[in-house]
C-alpha positions as CSV (number, residue, x, y, z in Angstrom):
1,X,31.6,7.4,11.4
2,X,33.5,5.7,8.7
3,X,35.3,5.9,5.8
4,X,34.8,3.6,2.6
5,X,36.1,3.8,-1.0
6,X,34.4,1.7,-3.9
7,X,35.2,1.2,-7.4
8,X,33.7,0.6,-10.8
9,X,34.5,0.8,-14.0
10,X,34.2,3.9,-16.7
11,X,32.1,2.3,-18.8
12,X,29.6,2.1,-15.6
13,X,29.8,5.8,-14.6
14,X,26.2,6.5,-16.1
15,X,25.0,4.1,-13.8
16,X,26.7,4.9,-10.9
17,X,25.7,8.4,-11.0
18,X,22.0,7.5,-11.8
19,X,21.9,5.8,-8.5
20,X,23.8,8.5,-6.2
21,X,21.2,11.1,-7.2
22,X,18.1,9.0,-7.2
23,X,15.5,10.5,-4.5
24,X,18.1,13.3,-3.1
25,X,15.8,14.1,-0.1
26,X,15.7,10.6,1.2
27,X,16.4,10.0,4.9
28,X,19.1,7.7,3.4
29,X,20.1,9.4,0.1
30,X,23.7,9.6,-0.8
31,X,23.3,12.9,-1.5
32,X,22.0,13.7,2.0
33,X,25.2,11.7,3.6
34,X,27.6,13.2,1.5
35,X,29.9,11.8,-1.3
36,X,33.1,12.4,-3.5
37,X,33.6,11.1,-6.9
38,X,36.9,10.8,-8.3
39,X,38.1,9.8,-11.5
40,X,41.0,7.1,-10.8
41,X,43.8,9.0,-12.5
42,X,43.6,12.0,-10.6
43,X,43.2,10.1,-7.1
44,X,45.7,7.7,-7.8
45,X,43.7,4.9,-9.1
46,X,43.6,3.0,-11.9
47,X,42.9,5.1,-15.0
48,X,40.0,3.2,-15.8
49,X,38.2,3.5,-13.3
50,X,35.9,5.7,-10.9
51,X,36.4,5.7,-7.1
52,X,33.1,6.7,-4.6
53,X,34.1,7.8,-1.3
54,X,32.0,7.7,1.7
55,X,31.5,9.1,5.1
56,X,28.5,7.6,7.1
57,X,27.8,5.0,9.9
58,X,27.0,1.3,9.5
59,X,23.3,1.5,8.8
60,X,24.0,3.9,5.7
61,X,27.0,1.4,3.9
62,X,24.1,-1.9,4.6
63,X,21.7,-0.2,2.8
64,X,23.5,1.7,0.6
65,X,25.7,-1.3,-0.8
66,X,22.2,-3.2,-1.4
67,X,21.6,-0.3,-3.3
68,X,24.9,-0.2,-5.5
69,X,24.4,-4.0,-6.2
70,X,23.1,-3.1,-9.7
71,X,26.1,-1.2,-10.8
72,X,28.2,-4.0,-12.6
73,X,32.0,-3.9,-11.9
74,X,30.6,-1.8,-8.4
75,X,32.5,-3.1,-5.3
76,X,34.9,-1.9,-2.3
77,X,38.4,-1.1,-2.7
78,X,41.5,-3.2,-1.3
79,X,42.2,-1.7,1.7
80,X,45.5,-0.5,1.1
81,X,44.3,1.6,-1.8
82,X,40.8,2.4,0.2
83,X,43.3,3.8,2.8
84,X,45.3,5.9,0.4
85,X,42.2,7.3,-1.4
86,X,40.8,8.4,1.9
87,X,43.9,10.0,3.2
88,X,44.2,12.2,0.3
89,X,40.7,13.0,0.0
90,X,40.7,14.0,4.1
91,X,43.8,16.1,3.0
92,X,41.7,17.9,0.5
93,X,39.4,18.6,2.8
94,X,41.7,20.0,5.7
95,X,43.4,22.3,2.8
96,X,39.7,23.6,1.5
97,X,38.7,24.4,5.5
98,X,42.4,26.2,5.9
99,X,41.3,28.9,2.7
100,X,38.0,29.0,4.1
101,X,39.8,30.1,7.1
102,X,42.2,32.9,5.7
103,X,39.2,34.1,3.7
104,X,36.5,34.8,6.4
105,X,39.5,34.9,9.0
């Protein structure tokens, strides 16, 4: 599996989001593969814009960037901030399973 981070603009959002929850029971929907959405100032990102991150295998990103084509603005991250994004989203995810953990013990 790998991790990608793409971009657009706020003005795009709308569009962005119609596209991640078309057909949600799709063998290849992004909402079956799992997605985060974060606005760029609370990921550390540019303010005006909207960051996708993305779990998945090879197959998923060809088909899914073919997909995205139609979002204007829509495109990967530079890697340095692609690599930052994912780090902290990974970290939110290890610090949600560690409270899961103390709750259900």
């Amino acid at each position: 599996m790998e991790s990608r981070v793409y971009e657009c603009d706020s003005q795009q959002i709308a569009n962005l989001k119609k596209l991640l929850e078309e057909d949600p029971y799709g063998d290849r929907s992004f909402a079956r593969q799992g997605y985060k959405l974060k606005e760029g100032r609370a990921i550390g990102g540019e303010q005006s814009k909207y960051y996708l991150y993305i779990k998945a295998d090879a197959d998923f990103f060809k088909a899914a960037e073919e997909k995205l084509k139609g979002v204007n603005s829509f495109k990967r991250s530079e890697k340095k901030l692609e690599e930052s994004i994912v780090k902290k989203i990974e970290e939110e995810e290890g610090l949600a399973e560690q409270g899961f953990g103390a709750i259900f013990g």
